[in-house]
C-alpha positions, 0 to 999 in steps of 0.5 A: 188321397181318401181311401177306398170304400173296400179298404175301409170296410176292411180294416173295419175287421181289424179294430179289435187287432190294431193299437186306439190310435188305429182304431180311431182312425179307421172309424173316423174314415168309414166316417168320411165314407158315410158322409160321401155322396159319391159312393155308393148307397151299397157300400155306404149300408156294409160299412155302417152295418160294420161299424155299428157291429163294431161300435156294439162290441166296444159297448159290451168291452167297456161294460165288461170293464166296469167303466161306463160310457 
């Protein structure tokens, strides 16, 4: 069972807090979630708008770290 667009927006506000394995996992669903044709445009732009914000913060992360990607 695929979860729902507001599940996956929301554990979107969760990647820095859970462990990579979980991180992953929530951005392969907001994934699946953008490539659906069936939900709506509304909630596919909030979850790829959340999910890019998060992406740019991993960059900034792992720039800080001094490894690269």
């Amino acid at each position: 069972m695929k979860p729902s667009p507001q599940t996956v927006y929301d554990n979107l506000n969760l990647l820095e807090q859970v462990d990579k394995v979980s991180s992953a996992q929530y951005r392969q669903m907001a994934q699946d979630i953008l490539a659906d044709p069936e939900v709506s445009l509304q909630w596919r732009e909030a979850i790829a708008e959340r999910l890019n914000q998060a992406n740019r913060q991993l960059g900034l992360q792992t720039a800080n770290d001094g490894d690269s990607y």
